[in-house]
C-alpha positions in Angstrom: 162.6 -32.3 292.0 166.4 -33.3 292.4 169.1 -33.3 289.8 170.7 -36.8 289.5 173.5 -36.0 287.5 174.1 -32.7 285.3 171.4 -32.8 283.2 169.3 -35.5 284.2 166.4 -34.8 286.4 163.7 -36.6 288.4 160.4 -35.5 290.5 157.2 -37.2 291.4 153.9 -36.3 291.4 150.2 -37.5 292.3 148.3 -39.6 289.4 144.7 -38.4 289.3 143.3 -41.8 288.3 144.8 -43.9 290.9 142.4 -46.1 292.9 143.4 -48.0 296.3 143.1 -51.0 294.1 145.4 -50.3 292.4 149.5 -51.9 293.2 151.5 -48.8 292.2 152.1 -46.0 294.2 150.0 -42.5 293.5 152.8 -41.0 293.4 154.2 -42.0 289.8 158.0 -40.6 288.5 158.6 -38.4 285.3 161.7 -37.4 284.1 164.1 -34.6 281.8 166.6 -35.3 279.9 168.6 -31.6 279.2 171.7 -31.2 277.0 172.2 -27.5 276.5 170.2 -27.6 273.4 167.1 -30.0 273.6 165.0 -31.1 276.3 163.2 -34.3 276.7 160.3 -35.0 279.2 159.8 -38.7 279.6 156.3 -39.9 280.9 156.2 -36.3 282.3 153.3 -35.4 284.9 153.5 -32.3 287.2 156.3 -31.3 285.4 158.0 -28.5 287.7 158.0 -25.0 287.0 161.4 -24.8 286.5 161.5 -27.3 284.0 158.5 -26.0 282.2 160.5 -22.6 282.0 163.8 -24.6 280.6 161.4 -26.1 277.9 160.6 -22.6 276.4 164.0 -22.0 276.0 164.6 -25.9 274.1 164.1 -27.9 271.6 161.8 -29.5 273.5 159.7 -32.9 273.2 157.5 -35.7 275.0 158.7 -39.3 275.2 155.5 -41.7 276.4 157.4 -45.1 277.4 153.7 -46.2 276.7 150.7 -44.7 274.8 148.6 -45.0 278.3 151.3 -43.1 280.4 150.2 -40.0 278.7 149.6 -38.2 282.1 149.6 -34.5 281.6 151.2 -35.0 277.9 147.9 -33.0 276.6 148.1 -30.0 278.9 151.5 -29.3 278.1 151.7 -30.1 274.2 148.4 -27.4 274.4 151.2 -24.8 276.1 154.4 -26.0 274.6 153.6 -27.2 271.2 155.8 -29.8 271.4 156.3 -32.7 269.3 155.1 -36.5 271.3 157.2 -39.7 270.5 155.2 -42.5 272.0 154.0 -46.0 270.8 151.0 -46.9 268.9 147.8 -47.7 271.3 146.1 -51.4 270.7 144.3 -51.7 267.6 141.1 -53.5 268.2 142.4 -56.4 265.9 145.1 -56.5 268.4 142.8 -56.8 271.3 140.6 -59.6 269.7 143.4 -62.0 268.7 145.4 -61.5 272.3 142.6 -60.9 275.0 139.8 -63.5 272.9 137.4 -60.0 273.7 134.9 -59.3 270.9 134.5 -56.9 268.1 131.9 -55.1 270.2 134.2 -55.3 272.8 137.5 -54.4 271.0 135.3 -51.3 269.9 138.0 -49.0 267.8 141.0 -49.9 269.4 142.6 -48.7 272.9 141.4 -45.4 273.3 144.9 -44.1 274.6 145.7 -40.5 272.9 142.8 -40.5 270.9 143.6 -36.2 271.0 146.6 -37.1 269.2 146.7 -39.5 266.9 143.1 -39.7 265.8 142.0 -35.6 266.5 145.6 -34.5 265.4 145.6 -32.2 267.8 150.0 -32.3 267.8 152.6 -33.9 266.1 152.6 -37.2 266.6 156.0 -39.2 266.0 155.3 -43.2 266.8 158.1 -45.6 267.0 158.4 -49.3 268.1 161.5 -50.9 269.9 164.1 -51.4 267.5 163.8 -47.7 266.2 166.1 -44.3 266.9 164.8 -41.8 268.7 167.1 -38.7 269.0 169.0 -38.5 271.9 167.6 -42.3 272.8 170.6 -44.8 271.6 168.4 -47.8 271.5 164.2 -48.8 272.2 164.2 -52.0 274.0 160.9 -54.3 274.1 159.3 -54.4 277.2 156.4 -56.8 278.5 154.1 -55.7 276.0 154.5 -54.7 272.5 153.7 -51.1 273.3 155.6 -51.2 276.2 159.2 -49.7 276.1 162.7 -49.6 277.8 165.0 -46.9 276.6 168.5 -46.9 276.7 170.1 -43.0 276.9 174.0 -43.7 275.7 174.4 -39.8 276.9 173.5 -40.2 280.7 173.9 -44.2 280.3 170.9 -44.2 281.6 167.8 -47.0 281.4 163.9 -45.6 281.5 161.3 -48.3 281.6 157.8 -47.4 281.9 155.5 -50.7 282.8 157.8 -53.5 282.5 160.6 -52.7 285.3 158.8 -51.3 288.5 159.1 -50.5 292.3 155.9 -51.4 293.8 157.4 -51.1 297.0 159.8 -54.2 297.0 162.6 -53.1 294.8 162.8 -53.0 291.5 161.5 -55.9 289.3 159.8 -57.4 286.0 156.4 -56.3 286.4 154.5 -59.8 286.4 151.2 -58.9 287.2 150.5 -57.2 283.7 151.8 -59.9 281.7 149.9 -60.4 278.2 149.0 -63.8 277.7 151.3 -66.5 276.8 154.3 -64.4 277.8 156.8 -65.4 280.8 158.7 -63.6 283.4 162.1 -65.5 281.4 161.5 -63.8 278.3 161.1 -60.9 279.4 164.1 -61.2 281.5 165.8 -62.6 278.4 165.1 -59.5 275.9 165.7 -56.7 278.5 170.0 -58.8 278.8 171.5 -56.9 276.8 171.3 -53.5 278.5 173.5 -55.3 281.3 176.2 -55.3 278.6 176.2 -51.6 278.3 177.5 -49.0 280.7 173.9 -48.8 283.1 174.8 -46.5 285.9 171.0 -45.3 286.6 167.8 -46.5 286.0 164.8 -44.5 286.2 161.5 -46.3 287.0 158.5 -44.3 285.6 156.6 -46.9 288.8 159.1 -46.0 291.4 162.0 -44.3 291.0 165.5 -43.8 290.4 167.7 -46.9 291.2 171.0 -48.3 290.1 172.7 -51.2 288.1 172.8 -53.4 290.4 169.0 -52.9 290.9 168.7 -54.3 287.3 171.3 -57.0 287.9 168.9 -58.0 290.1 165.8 -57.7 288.5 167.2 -59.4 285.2 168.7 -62.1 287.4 
């Protein structure tokens, strides 16, 4: 774990579910946000005992950039109690009309966080790009519409969960997972406004911590 900047704080640790097939690293990035008073634990996994400890003493919650980047969300809402802001899963009407899959198929929907928002086993708080999250200035659309990049005005500061990686190349608009009928150019298009704002780090949840002109780059 390493502080980036007074407050702001990065460590990586080893997915479970990784496969060799798979073109991420195992090692996948989480991050915490602290301002004295709250704590925020983006996409968090292995979340260092330090920062567990800080959380007791905060107003503490989850941000999911993604409902399936839940990682160890459910182990530590089960010690923490902590609220979970994340996106809404794919419905199955959702999966029908974009991947042509069946009703069969499409069963009930993506079964991402099915604990939370279905069991209600914590308090789940979904948003959708366009929407204010405390602490979170502005929810950006990534490359799906579940998908998020989050500007943090307070450690100017961009988060990206699917849609801006490092798979070993440098940072860059996650092609590969493109839903259908959606180019690399849009993409690139909606994520051009953050290069109007004040980016000094941006923190890859596929990766890791990189700078603006990482996303110059990438939105180039």
């Amino acid at each position: 774990m390493r502080e980036l900047q007074p407050g702001l704080w990065h460590w990586q640790a080893p997915h479970p579910e990784w496969q060799t097939s798979e073109p991420w690293d195992p090692n996948v990035s989480s991050y915490a946000i602290d301002d004295g008073e709250s704590l925020l634990l983006f996409d968090p996994m292995g979340v260092p005992d330090e920062i567990e400890a800080l959380a007791a003493e905060r107003e503490t919650a989850i941000v999911l950039t993604a409902p399936w980047h839940e990682r160890d969300t459910q182990s530590l809402v089960e010690r923490l109690g902590v609220p979970v802001f994340t996106p809404l899963p794919d419905s199955a009407q959702y999966l029908m009309d974009t991947y042509g899959i069946t009703p069969e198929q499409a069963g009930d929907g993506s079964p991402d966080l099915v604990w939370l928002l279905r069991e209600n086993k914590s308090e789940a708080r979904p948003y959708s790009p366009g929407d204010q999250l405390p602490h979170v200035a502005q929810v950006f659309p990534g490359h799906k519409q579940n998908d998020t990049v989050l500007w943090v005005e307070s450690q100017r500061a961009v988060i990206s969960g699917d849609t801006l990686v490092d798979f070993g190349q440098g940072l860059e608009i996650n092609e590969g997972w493109l839903r259908p009928g959606v180019t690399r150019e849009e993409i690139a298009a909606g994520l051009r406004p953050l290069l109007e704002l004040p980016v000094e780090h941006v923190l890859a949840t596929h990766g890791g911590p990189t700078d603006r002109a990482a996303l110059e780059r990438a939105l180039s």
